[in-house]
Structures are given as structure tokens and as C-alpha cells.
NUVEXNU-349830 format. One record per residue (C-alpha): residue number from 0; chain; z, y, x. Coordinates in steps of 0.5 Angstrom, whole numbers, m for minus. Layout:
@i: NUM ch: A w: Z v: Y u: X
...
***
This chain:
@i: 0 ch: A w: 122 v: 53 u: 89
@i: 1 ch: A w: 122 v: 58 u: 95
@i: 2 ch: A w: 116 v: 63 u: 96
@i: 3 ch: A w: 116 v: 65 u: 104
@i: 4 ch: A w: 114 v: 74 u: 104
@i: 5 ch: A w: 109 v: 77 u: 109
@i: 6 ch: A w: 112 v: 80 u: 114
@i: 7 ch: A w: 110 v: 86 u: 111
@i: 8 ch: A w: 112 v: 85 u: 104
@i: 9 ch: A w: 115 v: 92 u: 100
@i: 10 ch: A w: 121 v: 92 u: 97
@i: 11 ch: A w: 118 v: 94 u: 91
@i: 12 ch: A w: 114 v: 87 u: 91
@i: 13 ch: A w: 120 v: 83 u: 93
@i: 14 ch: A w: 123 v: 86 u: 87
@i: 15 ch: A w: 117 v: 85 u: 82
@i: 16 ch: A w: 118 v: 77 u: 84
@i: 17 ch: A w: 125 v: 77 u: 83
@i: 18 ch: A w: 124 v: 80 u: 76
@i: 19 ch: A w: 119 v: 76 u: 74
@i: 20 ch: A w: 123 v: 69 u: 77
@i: 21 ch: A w: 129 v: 72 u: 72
@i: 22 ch: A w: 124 v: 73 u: 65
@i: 23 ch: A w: 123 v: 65 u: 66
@i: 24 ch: A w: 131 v: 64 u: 66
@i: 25 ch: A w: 131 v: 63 u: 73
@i: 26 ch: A w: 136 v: 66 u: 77
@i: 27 ch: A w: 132 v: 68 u: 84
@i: 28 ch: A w: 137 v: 68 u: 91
@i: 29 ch: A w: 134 v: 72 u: 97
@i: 30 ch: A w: 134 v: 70 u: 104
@i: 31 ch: A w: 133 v: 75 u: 109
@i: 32 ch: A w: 132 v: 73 u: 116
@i: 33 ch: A w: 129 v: 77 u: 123
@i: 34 ch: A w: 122 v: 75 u: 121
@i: 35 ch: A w: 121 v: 73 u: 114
@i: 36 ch: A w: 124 v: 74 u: 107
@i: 37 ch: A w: 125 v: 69 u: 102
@i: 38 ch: A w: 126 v: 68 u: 95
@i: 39 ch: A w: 129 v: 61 u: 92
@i: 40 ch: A w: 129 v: 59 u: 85
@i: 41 ch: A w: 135 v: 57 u: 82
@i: 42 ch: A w: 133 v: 53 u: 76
@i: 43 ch: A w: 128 v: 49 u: 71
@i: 44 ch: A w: 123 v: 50 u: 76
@i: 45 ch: A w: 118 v: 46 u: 71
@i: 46 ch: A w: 119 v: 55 u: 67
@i: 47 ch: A w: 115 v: 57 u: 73
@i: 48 ch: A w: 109 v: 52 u: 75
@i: 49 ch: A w: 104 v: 56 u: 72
@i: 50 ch: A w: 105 v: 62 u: 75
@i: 51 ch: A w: 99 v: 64 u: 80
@i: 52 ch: A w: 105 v: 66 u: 87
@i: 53 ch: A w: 100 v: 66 u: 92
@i: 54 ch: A w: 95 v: 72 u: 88
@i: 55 ch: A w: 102 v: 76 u: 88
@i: 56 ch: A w: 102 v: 81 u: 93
@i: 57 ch: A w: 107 v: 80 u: 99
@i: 58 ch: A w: 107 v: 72 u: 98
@i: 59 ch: A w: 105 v: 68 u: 103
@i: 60 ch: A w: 107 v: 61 u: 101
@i: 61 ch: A w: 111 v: 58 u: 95
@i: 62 ch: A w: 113 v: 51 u: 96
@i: 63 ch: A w: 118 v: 46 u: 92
@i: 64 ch: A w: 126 v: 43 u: 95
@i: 65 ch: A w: 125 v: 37 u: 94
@i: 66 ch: A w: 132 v: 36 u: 96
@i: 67 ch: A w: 138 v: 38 u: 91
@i: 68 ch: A w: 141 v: 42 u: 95
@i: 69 ch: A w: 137 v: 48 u: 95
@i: 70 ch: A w: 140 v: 53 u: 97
@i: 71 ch: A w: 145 v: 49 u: 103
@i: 72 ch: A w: 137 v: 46 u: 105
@i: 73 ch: A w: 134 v: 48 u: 112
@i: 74 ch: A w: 127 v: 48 u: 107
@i: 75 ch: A w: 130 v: 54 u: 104
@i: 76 ch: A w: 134 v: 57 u: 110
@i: 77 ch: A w: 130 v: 55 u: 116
@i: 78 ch: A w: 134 v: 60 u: 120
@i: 79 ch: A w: 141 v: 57 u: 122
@i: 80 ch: A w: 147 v: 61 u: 119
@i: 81 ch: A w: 151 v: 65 u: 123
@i: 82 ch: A w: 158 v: 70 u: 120
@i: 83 ch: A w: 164 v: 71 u: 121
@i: 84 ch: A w: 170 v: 68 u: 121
@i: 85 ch: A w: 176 v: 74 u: 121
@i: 86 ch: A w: 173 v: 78 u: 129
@i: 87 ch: A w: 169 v: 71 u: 131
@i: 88 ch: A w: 162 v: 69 u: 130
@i: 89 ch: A w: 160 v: 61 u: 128
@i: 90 ch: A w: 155 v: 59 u: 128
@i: 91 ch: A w: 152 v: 62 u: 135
@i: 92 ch: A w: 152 v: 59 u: 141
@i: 93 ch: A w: 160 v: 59 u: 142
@i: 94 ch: A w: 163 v: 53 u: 140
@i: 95 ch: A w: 169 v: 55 u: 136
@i: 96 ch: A w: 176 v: 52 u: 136
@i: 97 ch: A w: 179 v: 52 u: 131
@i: 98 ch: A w: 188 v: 50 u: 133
@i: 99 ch: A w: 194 v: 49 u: 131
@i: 100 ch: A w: 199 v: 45 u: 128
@i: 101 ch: A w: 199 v: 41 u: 121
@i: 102 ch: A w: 203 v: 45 u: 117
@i: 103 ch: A w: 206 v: 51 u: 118
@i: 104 ch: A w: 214 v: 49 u: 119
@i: 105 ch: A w: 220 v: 53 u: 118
@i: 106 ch: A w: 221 v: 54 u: 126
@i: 107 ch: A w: 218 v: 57 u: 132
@i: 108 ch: A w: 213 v: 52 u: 132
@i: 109 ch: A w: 207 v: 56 u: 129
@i: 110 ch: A w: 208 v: 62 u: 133
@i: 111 ch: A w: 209 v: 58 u: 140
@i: 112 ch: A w: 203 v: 54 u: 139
@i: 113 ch: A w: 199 v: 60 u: 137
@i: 114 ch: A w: 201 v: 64 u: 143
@i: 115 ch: A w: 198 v: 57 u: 146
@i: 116 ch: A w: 192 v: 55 u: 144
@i: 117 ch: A w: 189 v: 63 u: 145
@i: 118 ch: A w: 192 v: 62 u: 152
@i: 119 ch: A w: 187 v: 55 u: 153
@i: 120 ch: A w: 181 v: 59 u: 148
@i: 121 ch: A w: 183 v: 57 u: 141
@i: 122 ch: A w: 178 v: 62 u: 138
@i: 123 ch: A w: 181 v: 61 u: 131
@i: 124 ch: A w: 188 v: 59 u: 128
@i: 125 ch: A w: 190 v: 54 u: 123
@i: 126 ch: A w: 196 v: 51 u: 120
@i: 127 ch: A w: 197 v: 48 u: 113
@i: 128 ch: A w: 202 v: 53 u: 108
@i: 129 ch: A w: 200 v: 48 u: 102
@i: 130 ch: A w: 199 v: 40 u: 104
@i: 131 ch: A w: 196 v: 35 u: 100
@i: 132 ch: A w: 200 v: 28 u: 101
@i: 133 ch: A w: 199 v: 22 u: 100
@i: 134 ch: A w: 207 v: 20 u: 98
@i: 135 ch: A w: 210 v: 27 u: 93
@i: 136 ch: A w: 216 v: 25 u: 97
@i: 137 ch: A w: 213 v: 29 u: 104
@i: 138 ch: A w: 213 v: 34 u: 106
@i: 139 ch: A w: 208 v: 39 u: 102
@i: 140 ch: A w: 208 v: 46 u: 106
@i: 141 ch: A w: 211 v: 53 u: 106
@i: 142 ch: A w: 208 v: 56 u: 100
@i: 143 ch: A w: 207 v: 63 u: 101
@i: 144 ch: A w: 212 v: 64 u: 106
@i: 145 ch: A w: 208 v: 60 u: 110
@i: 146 ch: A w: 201 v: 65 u: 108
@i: 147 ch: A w: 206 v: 70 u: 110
@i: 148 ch: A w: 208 v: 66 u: 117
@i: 149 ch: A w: 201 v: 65 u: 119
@i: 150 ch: A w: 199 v: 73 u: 117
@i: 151 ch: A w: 205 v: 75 u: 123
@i: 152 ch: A w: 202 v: 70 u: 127
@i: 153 ch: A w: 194 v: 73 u: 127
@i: 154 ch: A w: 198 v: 80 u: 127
@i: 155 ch: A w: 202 v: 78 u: 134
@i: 156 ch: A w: 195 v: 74 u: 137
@i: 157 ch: A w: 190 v: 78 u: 134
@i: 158 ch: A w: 187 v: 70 u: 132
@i: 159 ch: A w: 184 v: 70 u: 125
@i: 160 ch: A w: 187 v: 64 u: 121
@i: 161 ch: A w: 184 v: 58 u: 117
@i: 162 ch: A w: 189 v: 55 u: 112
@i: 163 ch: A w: 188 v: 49 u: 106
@i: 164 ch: A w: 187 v: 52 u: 99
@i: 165 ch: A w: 188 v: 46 u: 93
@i: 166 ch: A w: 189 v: 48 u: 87
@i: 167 ch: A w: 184 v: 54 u: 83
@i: 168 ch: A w: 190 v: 58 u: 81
@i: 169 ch: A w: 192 v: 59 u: 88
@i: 170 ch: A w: 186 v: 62 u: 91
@i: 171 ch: A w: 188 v: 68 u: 89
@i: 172 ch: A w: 193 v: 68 u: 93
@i: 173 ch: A w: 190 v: 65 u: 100
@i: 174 ch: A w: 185 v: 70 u: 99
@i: 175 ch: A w: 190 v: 76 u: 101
@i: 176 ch: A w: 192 v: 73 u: 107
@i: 177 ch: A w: 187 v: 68 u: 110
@i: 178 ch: A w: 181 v: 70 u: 113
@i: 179 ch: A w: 177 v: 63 u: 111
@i: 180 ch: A w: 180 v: 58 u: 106
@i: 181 ch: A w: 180 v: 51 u: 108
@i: 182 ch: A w: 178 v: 46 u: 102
@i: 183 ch: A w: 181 v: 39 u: 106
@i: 184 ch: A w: 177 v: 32 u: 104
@i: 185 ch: A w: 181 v: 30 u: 97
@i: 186 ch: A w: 178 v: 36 u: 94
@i: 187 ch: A w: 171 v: 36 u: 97
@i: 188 ch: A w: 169 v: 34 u: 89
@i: 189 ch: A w: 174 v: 38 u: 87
@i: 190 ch: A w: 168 v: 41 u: 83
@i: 191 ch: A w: 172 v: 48 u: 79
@i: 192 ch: A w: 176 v: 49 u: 86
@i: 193 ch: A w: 169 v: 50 u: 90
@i: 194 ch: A w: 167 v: 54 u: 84
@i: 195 ch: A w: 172 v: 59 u: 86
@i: 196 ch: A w: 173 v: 59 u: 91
@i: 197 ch: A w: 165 v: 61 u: 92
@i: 198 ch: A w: 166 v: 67 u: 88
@i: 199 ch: A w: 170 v: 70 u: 94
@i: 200 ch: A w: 167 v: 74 u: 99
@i: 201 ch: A w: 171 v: 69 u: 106
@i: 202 ch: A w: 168 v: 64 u: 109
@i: 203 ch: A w: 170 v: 57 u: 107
@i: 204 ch: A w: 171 v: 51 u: 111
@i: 205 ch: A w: 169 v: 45 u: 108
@i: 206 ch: A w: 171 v: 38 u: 109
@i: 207 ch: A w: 167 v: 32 u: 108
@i: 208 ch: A w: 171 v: 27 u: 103
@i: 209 ch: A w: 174 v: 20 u: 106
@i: 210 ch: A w: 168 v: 17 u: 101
@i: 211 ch: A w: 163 v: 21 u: 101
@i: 212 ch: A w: 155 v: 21 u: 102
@i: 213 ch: A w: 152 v: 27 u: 108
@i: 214 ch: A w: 148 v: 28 u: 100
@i: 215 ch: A w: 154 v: 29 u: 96
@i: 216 ch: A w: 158 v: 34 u: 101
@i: 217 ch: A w: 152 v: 37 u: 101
@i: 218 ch: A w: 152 v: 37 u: 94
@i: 219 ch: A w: 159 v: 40 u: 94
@i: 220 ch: A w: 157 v: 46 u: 100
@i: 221 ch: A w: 151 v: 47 u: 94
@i: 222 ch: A w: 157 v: 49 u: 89
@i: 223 ch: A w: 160 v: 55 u: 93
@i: 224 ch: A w: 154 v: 58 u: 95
@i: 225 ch: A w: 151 v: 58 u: 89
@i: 226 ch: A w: 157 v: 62 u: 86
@i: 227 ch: A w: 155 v: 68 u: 90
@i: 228 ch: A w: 158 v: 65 u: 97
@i: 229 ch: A w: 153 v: 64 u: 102
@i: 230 ch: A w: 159 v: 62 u: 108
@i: 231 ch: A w: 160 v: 54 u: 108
@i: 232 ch: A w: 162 v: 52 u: 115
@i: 233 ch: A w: 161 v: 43 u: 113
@i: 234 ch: A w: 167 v: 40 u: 117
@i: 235 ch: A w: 166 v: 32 u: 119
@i: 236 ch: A w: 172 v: 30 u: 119
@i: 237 ch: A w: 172 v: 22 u: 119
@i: 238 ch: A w: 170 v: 17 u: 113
@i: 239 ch: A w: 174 v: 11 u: 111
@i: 240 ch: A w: 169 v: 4 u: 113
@i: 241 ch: A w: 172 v: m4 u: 114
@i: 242 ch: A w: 176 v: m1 u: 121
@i: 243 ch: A w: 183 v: 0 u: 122
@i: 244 ch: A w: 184 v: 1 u: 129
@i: 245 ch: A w: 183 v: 10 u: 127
@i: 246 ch: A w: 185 v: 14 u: 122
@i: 247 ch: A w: 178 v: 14 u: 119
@i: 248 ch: A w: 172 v: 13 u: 123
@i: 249 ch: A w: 168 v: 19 u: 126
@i: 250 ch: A w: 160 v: 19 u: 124
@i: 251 ch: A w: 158 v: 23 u: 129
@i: 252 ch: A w: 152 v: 22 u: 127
@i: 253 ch: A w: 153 v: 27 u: 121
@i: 254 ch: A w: 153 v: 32 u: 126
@i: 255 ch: A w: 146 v: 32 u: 127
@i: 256 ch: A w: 144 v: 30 u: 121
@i: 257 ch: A w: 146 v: 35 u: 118
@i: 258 ch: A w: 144 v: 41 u: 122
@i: 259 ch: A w: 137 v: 37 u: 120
@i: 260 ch: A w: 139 v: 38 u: 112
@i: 261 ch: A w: 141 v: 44 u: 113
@i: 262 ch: A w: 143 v: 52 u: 117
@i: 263 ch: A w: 150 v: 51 u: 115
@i: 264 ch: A w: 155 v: 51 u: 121
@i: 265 ch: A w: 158 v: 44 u: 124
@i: 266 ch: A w: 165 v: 43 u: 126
@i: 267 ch: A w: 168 v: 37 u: 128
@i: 268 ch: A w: 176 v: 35 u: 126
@i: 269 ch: A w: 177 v: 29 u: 132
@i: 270 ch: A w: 184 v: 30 u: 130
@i: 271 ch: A w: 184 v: 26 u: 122
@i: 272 ch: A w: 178 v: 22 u: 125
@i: 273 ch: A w: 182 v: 19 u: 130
@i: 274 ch: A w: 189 v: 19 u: 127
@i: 275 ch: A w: 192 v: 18 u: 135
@i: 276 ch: A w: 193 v: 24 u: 140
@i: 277 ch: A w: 190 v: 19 u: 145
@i: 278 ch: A w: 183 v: 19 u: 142
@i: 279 ch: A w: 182 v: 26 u: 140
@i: 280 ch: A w: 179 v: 29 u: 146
@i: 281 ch: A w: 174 v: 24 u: 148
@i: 282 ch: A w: 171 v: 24 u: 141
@i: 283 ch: A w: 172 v: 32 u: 142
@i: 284 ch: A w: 167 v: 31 u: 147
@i: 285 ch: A w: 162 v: 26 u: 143
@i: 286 ch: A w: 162 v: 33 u: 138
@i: 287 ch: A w: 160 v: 37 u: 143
@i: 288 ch: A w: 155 v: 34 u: 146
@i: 289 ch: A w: 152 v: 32 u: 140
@i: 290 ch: A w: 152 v: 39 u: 138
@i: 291 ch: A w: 158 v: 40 u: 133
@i: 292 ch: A w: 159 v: 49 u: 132
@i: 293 ch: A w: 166 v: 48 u: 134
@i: 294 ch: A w: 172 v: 44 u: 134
@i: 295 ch: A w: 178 v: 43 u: 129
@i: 296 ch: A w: 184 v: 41 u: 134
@i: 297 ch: A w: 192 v: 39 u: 131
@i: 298 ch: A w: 196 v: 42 u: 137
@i: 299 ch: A w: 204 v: 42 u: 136
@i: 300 ch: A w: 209 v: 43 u: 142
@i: 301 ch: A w: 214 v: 37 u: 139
@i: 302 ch: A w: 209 v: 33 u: 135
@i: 303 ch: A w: 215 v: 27 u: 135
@i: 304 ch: A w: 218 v: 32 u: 130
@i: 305 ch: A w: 212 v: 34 u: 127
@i: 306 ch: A w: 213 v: 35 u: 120
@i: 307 ch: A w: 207 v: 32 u: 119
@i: 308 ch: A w: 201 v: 29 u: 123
@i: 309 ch: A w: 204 v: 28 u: 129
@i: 310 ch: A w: 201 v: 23 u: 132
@i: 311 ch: A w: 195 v: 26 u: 132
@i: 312 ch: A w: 196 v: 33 u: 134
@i: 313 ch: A w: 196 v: 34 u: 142
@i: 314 ch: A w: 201 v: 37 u: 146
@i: 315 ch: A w: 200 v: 44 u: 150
@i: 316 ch: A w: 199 v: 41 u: 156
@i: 317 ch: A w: 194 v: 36 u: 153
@i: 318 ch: A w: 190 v: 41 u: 148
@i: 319 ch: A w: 189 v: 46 u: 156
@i: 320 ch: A w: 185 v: 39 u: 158
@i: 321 ch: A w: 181 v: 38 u: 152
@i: 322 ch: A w: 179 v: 45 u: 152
@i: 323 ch: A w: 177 v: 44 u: 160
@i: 324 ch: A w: 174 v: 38 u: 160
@i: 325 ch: A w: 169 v: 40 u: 154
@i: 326 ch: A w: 167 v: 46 u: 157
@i: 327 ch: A w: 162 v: 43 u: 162
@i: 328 ch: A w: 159 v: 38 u: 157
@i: 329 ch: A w: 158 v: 45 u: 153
@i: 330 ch: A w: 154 v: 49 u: 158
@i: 331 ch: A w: 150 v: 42 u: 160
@i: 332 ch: A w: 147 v: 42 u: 153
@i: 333 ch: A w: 146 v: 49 u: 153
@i: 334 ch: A w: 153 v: 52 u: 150
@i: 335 ch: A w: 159 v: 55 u: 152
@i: 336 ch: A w: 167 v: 54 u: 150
@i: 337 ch: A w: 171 v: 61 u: 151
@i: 338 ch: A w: 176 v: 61 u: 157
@i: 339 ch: A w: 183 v: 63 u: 155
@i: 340 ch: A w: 186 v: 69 u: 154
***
């Protein structure tokens, strides 16, 4: 259930409503936008039906969530949800790129391409110190040699990083030197891991699952927020159907669905929805106009000796086109993509 306050509700009424919802052992999740305030009732809702809300003072309506994801829904959060990631906003009217190279490799290779991506308006940088592989014998990341790397990249560009977090016990870990985690498709259910990382205070990036239902990410966007962490930025990321030709197949329609269902943030990765460097920026375009909040880009300078994912990460030349071929296609439906720095 969510109970909408009069513009003018005091604080002294906002917190008797809070008290009351918890003697019902309900736990109540404040909402407070630029107009209304609203209080969301996490629990048994069958312990409260009886209370008489629109006779408390300060209530101007109470209704029930219908959907199961109630603090994730647009009916409990009408406003859309803008934070920040490290020194950059999502959520805005900035559609945010997120770039960099698959893993962070021990060479050159993540600081050459993060001086890159911020040199054509890559706004955050991501790479993988911790990769999640099909085979055990691939290349499986850094560790926290590469958590260190990524740190000495974002103190050399001033680009706040996003790296994958896989496993609960490393949580702690990422925390110290990520800005956002990166909860990657094979654990988009990985139900103990999204509980952690919802206990944190940094945003997280979720990406929907290869089999997964727009209800079930939802569902697993509703388990990181409901431990305290209301900065969930839903990532499609392409599903797994009959057709072969891509990687997975990109649901663009996920995007305005979501931002339907729900005030979350939007990102697309065109990178794992193609699986080919020749499709990215025309599905990075598709993103855009239909109103994905930002963009996740594999970029490498040699992706033929990629450590992983090359075929899928663009080369410097070809991000530089991405981000100059999406920039008019923001501005005509009403966004804008930053210029290089």
C-alpha cells in the first residue's frame, strides 16, 4: 500500500503514520519527491486494511501496489529516480556512457582506453577485475590488482568506475574502490548476492538475466532496494530466443516498458546484445531513440588481442562514431549525449 501526504503534512504527522504502520509489523519506506511525500508499506498489507488512513491528518490518499515489486514500481515512486554515480548524474536528461574494455587486462590497455572514451564523451568507465566465464579455463580477471588499476585510471581521468561484483564475499572489497557495482546477467537471481549489495550506500548497476522476464528483473531490482539501497540502475542487456545470427537478442522494447513499470534508470549494453562490433552502434541508436538513460560500450584498442570479448568491443575510431552519430538522435527526442573532454 502507499499513503500520498498533503503538500502541507508535518513532520510530526509523517512520523505518527510511520509509527503506526510499524506497530502492525509493517516496515514503512519514505518516498520524498519535490511535491508529495509518500510512505510505502512493506509487508502483510492484510494487518493494516482496517486502519481508517484518510481520517489521519496529513493523508491525502492511500491505495494498494498492485504489482509485486513495490518499492521498484512507478505507483509507489511516480517521480523518475535520478542519483549519482561517482561525480555523474543518471537518470537526467544526460544519456550517460558507460565504456571501457571487458576485462581489465595486465597492460596498458584500460588507461589507453580510458583517456579514449573521455576524449569522445564516455561519462563513466567500466571494466571487469572479477569475470564470470562460461569455460573455468578463460581468462577469469585481475582480482584486486585490477580494482587497484581501475582506481589509478579514475585518479588519472577523473571518470567514476562501474566493475562486476560476483560473489558476496567480495563486496566488501569492491565497495573500497568502485563507485557502482555491477551485478553482470549470471547473477541477476543470485538472490544472497543482491541482498548485500543492497546493504551498501553505492549505486548498482543490474543487468537483466539471459532468461529472465522484465517481472523477474524487476523482482530482483526489489531485493537491492529493499535492504536500504534505493540506486538501481536496470540494465538490457539482450535475452536468449531461437535466433542465432546475435549474441542474444536485444528487447528493445524492455526499455520503455520498464520506464513504464517503474522510476528506475534504463541503460542499454548493445555490446553483449549483439556480440559483434559491426551491430553495436546501430543498436546504440535504437537505444537512444527509444529512451534508454544511457549506454554500456565494450571499447578496446586491439580487440584481436582482447582478453576477452573482442569481437564485440569497438575500436577507438569507431566508439569516437558511436558517440557522434548518437548525439543528434538524443537531441531530437529531447536529450543530449556530453561532448568529449
Amino acid at each position: 500500500m502507499i499513503i500520498v501526504l498533503r503538500p502541507d503534512a508535518t513532520e510530526e504527522q509523517i512520523q505518527h503514520l510511520v509509527d503506526l504502520i510499524s506497530e502492525k509489523g509493517l516496515r514503512a519506506h519514505l518516498s520524498r519527491g519535490t511535491e508529495r511525500t509518500i510512505i510505502g508499506c512493506i509487508g502483510d498489507e492484510s494487518k493494516i486494511q482496517d486502519i481508517p488512513f484518510l481520517a489521519i491528518p496529513g493523508v491525502e490518499s492511500a491505495m494498494p501496489i498492485l504489482e509485486p515489486y513495490k518499492l521498484a514500481s512507478k505507483s509507489f515512486h511516480p517521480e523518475k529516480s535520478r542519483f549519482p554515480v561517482g561525480n555523474v548524474t543518471v537518470g537526467g536528461d544526460e544519456i550517460v556512457v558507460v565504456a571501457g574494455p571487458c576485462s581489465v587486462e595486465p597492460n596498458q590497455t584500460l588507461f589507453e582506453t580510458a583517456r579514449a572514451v573521455k576524449k569522445a564523451g564516455a561519462k563513466i568507465l567500466r571494466g571487469g577485475a572479477f569475470k564470470p566465464r562460461t569455460s573455468p579455463y578463460d581468462f577469469c580477471g585481475l582480482g584486486e590488482e585490477g580494482l587497484r588499476m581501475l582506481d589509478e585510471a579514475r585518479q588519472e581521468t577523473g571518470l567514476p568506475i562501474v566493475t562486476e561484483v560476483m560473489d558476496t564475499r567480495e563486496v566488501e572489497l569492491v565497495y573500497r574502490y568502485a563507485d557502482a557495482f555491477q551485478i553482470g546477467a549470471r547473477n541477476a537471481q543470485n538472490f544472497n548476492l543482491l541482498r548485500e549489495v543492497g546493504k551498501y550506500d553505492k549505486p548498482v548497476f543490474l543487468k537483466r538475466g539471459m532468461s529472465m522476464t522484465i517481472k523477474e528483473l524487476l523482482m530482483s531490482a526489489e531485493y537491492i532496494i529493499s535492504q536500504g539501497n534505493p540506486h538501481v540502475v536496470l540494465v538490457e542487456r539482450g535475452i536468449r530466443t531461437f535466433e542465432t545470427a546475435t549474441r542474444n537478442t536485444l528487447d528493445i522494447a524492455a526499455v520503455p516498458v520498464l520506464q513504464h513499470k517503474s522510476h528506475l534508470p534504463v541503460f542499454v549494453d548493445p555490446s553483449h546484445a549483439a556480440g559483434d562490433w559491426r551491430y553495436v552502434t546501430k543498436l546504440a541508436c535504437a537505444a537512444v531513440a527509444c529512451g534508454a538513460d544511457g549506454l554500456m560500450i565494450e571499447v578496446h584498442p586491439n580487440p584481436e588481442r582482447a582478453f576477452s570479448d573482442g569481437a564485440q568491443s569497438l575500436k577507438f575510431e569507431k566508439f569516437e562514431m558511436l558517440m557522434q552519430t548518437i548525439r543528434p538522435i538524443a537531441e531530437a527526442v529531447g536529450r543530449f549525449v556530453a561532448e568529449g573532454a
